[in-house]
C-alpha positions as CSV (number, residue, x, y, z in Angstrom):
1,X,0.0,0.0,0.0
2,X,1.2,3.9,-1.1
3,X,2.0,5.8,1.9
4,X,3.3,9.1,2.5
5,X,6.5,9.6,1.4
6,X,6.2,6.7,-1.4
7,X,4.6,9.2,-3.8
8,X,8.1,11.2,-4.6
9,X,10.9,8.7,-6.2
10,X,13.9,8.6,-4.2
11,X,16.4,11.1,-5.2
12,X,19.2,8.5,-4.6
13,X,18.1,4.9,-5.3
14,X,18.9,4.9,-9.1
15,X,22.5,5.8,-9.0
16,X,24.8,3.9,-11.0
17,X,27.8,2.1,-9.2
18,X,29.6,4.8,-11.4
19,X,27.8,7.7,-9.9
20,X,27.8,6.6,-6.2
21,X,31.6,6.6,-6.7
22,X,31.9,9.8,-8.3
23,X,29.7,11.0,-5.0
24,X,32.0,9.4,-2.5
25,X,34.9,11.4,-4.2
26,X,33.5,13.9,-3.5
27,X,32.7,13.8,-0.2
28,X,36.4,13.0,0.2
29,X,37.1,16.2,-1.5
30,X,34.9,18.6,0.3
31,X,36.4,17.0,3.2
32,X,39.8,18.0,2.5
33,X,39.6,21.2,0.8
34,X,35.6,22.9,0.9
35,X,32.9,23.3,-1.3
36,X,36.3,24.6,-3.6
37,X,37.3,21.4,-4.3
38,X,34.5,20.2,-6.1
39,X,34.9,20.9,-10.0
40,X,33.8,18.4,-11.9
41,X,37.5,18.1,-13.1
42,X,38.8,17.2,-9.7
43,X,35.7,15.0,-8.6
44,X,36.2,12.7,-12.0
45,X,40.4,12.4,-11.4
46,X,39.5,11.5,-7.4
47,X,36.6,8.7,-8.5
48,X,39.1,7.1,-11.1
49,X,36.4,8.3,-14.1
50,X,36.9,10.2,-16.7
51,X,36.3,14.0,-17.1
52,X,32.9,14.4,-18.4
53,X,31.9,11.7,-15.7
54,X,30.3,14.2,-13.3
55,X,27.6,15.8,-16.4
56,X,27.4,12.4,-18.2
57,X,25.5,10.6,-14.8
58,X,24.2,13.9,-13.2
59,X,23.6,16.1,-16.4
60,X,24.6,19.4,-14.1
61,X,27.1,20.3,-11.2
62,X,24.2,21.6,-9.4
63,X,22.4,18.4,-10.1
64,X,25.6,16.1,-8.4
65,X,26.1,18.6,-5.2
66,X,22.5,17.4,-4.8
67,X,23.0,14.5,-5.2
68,X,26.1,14.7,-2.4
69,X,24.0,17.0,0.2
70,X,21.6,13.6,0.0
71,X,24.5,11.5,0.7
72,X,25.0,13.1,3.7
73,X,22.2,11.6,5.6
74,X,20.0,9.1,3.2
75,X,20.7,5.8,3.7
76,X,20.2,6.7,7.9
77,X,17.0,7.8,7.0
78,X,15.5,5.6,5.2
79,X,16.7,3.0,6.9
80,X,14.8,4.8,10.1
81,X,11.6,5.1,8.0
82,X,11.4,1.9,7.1
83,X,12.4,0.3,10.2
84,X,9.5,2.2,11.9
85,X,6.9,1.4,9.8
86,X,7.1,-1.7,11.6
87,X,5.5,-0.2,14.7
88,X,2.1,1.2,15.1
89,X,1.4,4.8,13.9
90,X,1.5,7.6,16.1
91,X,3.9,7.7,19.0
92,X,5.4,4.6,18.7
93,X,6.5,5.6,15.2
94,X,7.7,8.9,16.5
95,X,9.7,7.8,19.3
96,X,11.3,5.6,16.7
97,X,12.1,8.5,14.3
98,X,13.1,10.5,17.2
99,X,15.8,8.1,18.4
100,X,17.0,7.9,14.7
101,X,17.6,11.7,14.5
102,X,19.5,11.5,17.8
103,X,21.9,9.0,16.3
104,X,22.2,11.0,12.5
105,X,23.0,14.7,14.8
106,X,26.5,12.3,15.8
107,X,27.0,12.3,12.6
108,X,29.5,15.5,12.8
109,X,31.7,15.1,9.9
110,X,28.3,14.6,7.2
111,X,27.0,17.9,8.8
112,X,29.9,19.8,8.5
113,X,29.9,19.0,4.5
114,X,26.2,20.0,4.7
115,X,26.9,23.3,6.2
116,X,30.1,24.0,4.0
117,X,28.0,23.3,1.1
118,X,24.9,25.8,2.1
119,X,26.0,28.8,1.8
120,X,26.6,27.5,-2.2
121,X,23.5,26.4,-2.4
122,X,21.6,29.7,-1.2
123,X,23.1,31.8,-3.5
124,X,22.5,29.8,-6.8
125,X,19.4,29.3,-7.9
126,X,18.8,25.6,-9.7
127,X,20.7,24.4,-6.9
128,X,18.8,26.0,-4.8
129,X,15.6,24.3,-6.4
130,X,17.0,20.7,-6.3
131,X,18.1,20.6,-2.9
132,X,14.4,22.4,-1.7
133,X,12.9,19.3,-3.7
134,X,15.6,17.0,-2.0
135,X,13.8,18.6,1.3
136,X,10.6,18.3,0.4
137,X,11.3,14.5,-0.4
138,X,13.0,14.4,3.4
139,X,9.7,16.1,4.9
140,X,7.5,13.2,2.4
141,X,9.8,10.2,3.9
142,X,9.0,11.4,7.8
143,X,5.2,11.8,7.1
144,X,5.3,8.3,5.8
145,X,7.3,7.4,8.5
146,X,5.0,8.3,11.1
147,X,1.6,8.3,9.4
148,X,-0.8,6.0,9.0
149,X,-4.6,5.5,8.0
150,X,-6.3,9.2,7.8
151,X,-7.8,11.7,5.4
152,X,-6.2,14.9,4.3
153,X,-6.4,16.9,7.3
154,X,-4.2,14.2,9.5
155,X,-1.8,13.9,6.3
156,X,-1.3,17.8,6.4
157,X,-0.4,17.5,10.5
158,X,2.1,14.9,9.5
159,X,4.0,17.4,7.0
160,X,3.7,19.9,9.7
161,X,5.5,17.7,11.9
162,X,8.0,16.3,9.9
163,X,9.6,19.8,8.9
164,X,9.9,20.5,12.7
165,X,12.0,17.3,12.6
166,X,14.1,17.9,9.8
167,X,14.2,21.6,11.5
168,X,15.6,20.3,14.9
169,X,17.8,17.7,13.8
170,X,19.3,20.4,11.7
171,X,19.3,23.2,14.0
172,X,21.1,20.7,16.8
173,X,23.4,19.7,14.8
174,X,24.9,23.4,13.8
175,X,24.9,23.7,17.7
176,X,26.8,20.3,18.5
177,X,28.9,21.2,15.8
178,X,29.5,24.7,17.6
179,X,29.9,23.6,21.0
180,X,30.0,20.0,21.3
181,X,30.9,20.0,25.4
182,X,28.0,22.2,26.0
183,X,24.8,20.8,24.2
184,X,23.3,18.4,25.5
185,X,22.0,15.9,23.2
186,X,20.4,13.4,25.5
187,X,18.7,15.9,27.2
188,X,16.9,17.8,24.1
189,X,15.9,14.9,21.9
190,X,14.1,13.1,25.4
191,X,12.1,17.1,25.6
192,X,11.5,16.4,21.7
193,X,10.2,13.3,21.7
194,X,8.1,14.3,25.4
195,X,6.6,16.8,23.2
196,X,6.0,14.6,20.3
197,X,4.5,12.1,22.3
198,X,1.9,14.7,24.2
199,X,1.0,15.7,20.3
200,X,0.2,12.1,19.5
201,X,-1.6,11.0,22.7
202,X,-4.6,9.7,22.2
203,X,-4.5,9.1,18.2
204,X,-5.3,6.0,16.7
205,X,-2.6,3.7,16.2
């Protein structure tokens, strides 16, 4: 059965062996030297491909950073979703996600790509489209993952709360990433998931 989230195709699942390699370069090359260091040029000699490589599987540079800001976190989360679509909807589900985003904030080194590669991707604007759509995807996979049976009005609440996820797992990560003796991640993720749970008290499972 089509849930939420099942509707948009997933922005990563049909990359070639050749592309995922030419990603993982470049992850090694934005770890090393910044969002500078990704030309296509530099990304193809890293992967072992040759220099076209980066337009022939991604058809633009805007369309491979993309692809590599959705690296950063996607096979955790899917993984998350569809482990918690085993569990009831609601709170259980919630919890579940919760926990998930706990684990992908420790995740310091995939965040700090992410936030070296934002600034890029404000200022220019089809990048700026494909990563909103790459968000928008995010926010469809976390309705999915917590929804269940319901008309439109619960599927709306279910977006609603699925960009406050993406926005706190976010947000905590810039701060852990800022001061990583003195946020306490423990601590705000059990106040996140208390508040989630209050939400979803009482909804059918």
């Amino acid at each position: 059965m089509e849930q939420p989230g099942d509707a948009r195709e997933d922005p990563t699942a049909q990359l070639s062996p050749t592309a995922r390699r030419l990603v993982a370069a470049a992850r090694k090359l934005l770890a090393r030297g910044g969002f500078e260091a990704l030309t296509v040029e530099a990304v193809a000699a890293e992967a072992g491909a040759y220099r076209d490589s980066v337009r022939y599987y991604f058809g633009s540079k805007a369309a491979f950073v993309a692809a590599v800001v959705d690296s950063l976190a996607h096979d955790q989360s899917v993984a998350a979703v569809e482990q918690t679509r085993t569990l009831p909807a609601g709170a259980p589900r919630v919890h579940s996600l919760v926990a998930s985003d706990r684990q992908l904030v420790d995740e310091r080194a995939g965040f700090r790509d992410f936030f070296a590669i934002f600034p890029h991707v404000l200022l220019d604007e089809e990048l700026r489209d494909r990563v909103a759509t790459l968000y928008e995807w995010y926010r469809d996979l976390y309705a999915g993952g917590m929804g269940g049976a319901g008309g439109a009005a619960a599927a709306a609440r279910l977006r609603l709360f699925a960009s406050l996820m993406v926005a706190m797992t976010d947000g905590l990560a810039v701060q852990k990433l800022l001061d990583p003796d003195g946020v306490d991640l423990e601590a705000l993720f059990a106040l996140w998931d208390d508040i989630l749970q209050r939400a979803f008290a009482g909804e059918p499972g």
